[in-house]
N, C-alpha and C positions, 0 to 999 in steps of 0.2 A: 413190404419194402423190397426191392427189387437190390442185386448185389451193385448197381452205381448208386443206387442211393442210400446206400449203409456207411454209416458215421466212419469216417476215416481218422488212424490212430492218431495223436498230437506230433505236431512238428520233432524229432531228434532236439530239434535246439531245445524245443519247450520242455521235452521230458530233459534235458538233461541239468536245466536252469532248476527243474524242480528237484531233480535226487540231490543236487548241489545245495541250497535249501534245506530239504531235508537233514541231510544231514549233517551243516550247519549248527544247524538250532538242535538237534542229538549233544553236536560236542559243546553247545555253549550252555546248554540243561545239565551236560554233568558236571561239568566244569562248574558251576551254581550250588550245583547239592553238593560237592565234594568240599568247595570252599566253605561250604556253610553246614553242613551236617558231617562232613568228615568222609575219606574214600572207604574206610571199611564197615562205615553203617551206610551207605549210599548201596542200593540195588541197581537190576538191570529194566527190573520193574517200574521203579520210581523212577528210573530217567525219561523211557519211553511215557510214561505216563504224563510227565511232563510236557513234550511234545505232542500227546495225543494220538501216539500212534500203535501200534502193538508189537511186544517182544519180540515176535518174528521181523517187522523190519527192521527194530534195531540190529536186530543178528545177520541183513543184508548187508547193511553196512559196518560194519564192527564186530570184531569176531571173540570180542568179552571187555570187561571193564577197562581193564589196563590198556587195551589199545584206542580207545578211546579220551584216555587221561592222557595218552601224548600223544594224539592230534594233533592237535598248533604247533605242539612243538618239532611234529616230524615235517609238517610242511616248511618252518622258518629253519631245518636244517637240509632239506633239498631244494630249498631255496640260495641258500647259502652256496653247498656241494656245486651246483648250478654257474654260480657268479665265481668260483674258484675256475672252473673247465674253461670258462669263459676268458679268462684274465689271459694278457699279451704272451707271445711264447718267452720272450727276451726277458722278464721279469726272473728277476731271484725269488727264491720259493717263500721265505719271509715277506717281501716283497706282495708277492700274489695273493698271500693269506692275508695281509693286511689291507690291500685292494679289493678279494674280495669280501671280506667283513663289513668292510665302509660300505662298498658300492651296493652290496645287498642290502645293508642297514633302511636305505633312503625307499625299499620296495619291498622288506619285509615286513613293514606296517603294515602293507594293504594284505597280502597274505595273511596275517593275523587277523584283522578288522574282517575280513570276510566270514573267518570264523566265529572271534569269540570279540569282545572289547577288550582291548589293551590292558586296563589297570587286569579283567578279571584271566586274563591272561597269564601277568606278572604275578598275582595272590596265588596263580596254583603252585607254584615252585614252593612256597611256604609250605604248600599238604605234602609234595614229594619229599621235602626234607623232614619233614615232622612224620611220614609214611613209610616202617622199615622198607616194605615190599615195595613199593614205588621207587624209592631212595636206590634198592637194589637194580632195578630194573633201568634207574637213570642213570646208574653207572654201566652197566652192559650196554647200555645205547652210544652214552659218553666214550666207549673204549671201542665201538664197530666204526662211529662214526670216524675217531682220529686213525684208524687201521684204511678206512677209507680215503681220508684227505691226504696219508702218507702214499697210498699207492698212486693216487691222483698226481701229487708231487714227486712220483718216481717217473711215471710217464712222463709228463711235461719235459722233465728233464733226460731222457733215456736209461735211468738207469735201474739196474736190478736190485729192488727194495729185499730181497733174499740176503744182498753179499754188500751191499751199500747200508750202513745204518744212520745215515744223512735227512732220508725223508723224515724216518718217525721221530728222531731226534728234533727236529725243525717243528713237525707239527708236536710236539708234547711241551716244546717251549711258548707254542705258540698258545695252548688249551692252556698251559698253566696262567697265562697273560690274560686271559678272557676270564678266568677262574676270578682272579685277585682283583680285578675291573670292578668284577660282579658279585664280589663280594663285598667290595669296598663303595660301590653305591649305594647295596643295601641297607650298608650301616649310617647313610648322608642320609641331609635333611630332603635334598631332593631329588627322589625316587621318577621323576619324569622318564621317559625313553629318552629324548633328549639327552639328559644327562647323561644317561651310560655310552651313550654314542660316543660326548665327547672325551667323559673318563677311557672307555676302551683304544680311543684313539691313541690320546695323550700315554698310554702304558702302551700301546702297541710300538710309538715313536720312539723310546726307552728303552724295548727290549736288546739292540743290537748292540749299542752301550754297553749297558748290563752287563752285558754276554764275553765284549770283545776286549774294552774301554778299559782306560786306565780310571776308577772311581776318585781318586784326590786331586785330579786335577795339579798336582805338585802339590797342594795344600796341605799335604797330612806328612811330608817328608820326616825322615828319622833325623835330627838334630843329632851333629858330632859333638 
């Protein structure tokens, strides 16, 4: 065979449709065994073997269990991060966080969906909280990511998040909202995506209230 007639390698696009795939079905195989046999009896073996592929590629794309166990959820949080940089400049920083939650909400379906299915998505937050190590590790992510959104919210507005304690104060009001949302689903009858949308909304609308508001309304006055 002559070198013009030697097999030429597959389109960029194609290989890149397939690593994409690949490893896909890596995070939605452990996401399976994790939800269903637990993360610290789950191997690196048994996932790939899942897949059908061999420990070295998992090791191409995941560089050990835990980073694997929060795949979905690092995409639907640069997903997010994304639709925050994105929001108008004239927005108050409350404002933006809450703009972009929503606006990401309606597009961080399909980021998940490409990964894993939604319901098994939602079951893995049950292994991280039932998971010390996990548990651990989602709060170091929970506290890079809000060190993040504060610095985002310092830019936006110009100011120096060093001598300004405005940003992180705004985003830890804003985590604690998302927190109590997602708490307070979990304990409802209905666990839909939907729902949290609309609960996080509906506490997102609350929070400035809360914060600023008079609560009684005059209704609770002290009688002379």
């Amino acid at each position: 065979m002559t070198t013009d007639q030697a097999v030429a390698p597959p389109p960029a696009g194609l290989r890149e449709r397939k690593k994409r795939r690949t490893r896909a079905a890596l995070v939605r195989s452990a996401l399976e065994l994790f939800t269903r046999n637990g993360y610290d009896h789950t191997t690196v073996d048994e996932i790939a073997e899942a897949v059908d592929v061999s420990q070295r590629t998992f090791f191409r794309y995941f560089a050990n269990k835990e980073e694997v166990a929060f795949a979905a959820q690092e995409a639907t949080d640069s997903h997010f991060f994304a639709a925050l940089a994105a929001r108008p400049a004239g927005e108050t920083p409350l404002a933006a966080l809450r703009g972009a939650a929503l606006d990401a909400w309606d597009t961080i379906g399909e980021a998940v969906t490409e990964l894993v299915p939604p319901d098994l998505y939602m079951r893995m937050y049950s292994v991280i909280e039932s998971t010390p190590a996990l548990l651990a590790v989602h709060l170091r992510r929970t506290a890079d990511l809000e060190e993040r959104l504060a610095r985002e919210i310092a830019r936006r507005g110009g100011l120096d998040i060093e001598t300004d304690p405005r940003p992180r104060l705004v985003v830890a009001a804003f985590s604690g909202v998302i927190r109590v949302a997602g708490r307070l689903w979990s304990e409802g009858e209905d666990t839909s995506m939907e729902a949290l949308r609309e609960l996080t909304a509906f506490y997102l609308d609350h929070v400035g209230a809360a914060l600023t508001g008079h609560w009684n309304d005059g209704r609770n006055e002290q009688q002379e």
